[in-house]
C-alpha positions in Angstrom: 55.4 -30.7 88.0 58.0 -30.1 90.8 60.9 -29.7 88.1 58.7 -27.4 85.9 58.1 -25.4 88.6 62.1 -25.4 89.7 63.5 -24.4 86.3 60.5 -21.7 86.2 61.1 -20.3 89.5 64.7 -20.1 89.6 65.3 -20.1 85.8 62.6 -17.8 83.5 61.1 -15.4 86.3 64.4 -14.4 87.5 65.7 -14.1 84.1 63.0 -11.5 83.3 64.3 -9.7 86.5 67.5 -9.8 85.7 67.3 -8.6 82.1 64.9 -5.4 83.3 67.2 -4.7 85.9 70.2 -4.7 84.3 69.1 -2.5 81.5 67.6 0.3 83.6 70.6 -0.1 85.7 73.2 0.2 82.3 70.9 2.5 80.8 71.0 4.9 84.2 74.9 4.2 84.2 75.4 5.4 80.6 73.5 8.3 80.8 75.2 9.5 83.6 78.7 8.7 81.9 77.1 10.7 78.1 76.1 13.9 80.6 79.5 14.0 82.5 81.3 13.3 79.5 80.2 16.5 77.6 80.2 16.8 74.1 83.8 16.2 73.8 83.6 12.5 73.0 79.5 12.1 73.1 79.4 8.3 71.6 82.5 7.0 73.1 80.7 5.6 76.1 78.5 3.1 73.3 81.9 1.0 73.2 81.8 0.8 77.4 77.8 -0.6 76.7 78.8 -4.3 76.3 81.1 -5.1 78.7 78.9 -3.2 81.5 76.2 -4.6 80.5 77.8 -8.3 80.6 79.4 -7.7 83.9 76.7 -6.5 85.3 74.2 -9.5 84.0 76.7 -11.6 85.5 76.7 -9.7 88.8 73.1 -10.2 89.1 73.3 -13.8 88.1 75.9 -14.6 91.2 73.9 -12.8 93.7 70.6 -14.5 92.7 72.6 -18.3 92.6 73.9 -17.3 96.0 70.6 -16.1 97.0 69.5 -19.4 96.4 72.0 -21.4 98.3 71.4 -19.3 101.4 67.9 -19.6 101.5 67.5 -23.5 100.8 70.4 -24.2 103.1 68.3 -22.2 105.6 65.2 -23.9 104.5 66.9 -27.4 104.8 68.1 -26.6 108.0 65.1 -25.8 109.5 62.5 -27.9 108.3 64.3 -31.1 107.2 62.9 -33.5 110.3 59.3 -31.7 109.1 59.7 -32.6 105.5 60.9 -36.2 106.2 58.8 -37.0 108.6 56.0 -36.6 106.5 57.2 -39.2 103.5 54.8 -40.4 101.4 56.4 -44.0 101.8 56.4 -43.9 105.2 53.3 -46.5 106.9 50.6 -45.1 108.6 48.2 -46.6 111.5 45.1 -45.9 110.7 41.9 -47.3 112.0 40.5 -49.3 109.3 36.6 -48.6 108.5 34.1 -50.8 109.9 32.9 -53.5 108.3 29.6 -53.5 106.2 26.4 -55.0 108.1 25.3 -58.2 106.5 22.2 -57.5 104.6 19.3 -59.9 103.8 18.5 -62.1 100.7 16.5 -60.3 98.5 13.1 -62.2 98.0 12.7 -65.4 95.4 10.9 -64.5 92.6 8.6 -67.4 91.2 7.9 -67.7 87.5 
């Protein structure tokens, strides 16, 4: 379940994010580019779209990886003795439960 979890955590979600982002950011970007450029040249910006668009996917992809080192580094740095002390194979004294009374015989039946 932990794995699952990882790859959709760090994997699928931020993908969704990443892909929204980036094309509101490239579609804010080109729009921008198609009103400054005028009419002059109005579709020359399309051939700009790919490269911008990879770039800036990749941009997003770096900062979230390096988002992610930063913060478990962090996390492992603060709560490492936490976490380890409380292994699952680690022995633990517990008081064992009192034993059962001894109960009586239950009666002889004659037949």
């Amino acid at each position: 379940m932990a794995t699952l979890k990882t790859i959709l955590f760090v994997q699928i979600i931020p993908w969704f994010v990443m892909a929204f982002a980036t094309g509101m950011v490239m579609a804010a970007l080109m729009g921008a580019m198609a009103y400054r450029a005028g009419s002059a040249s109005p579709m020359s910006w399309f051939a700009w779209w790919p490269l911008m668009g990879a770039v800036l996917g990749a941009t997003f992809a770096v900062a979230k990886d390096i988002g992610f080192i930063v913060w478990s580094r962090k996390k492992l740095r603060s709560s490492f003795r936490d976490e380890a002390s409380r292994s699952l194979g680690q022995p633990r004294f517990v008081v064992p439960p009192p034993l059962p009374t001894t109960a009586e015989a239950p009666p002889v039946i004659a037949n």
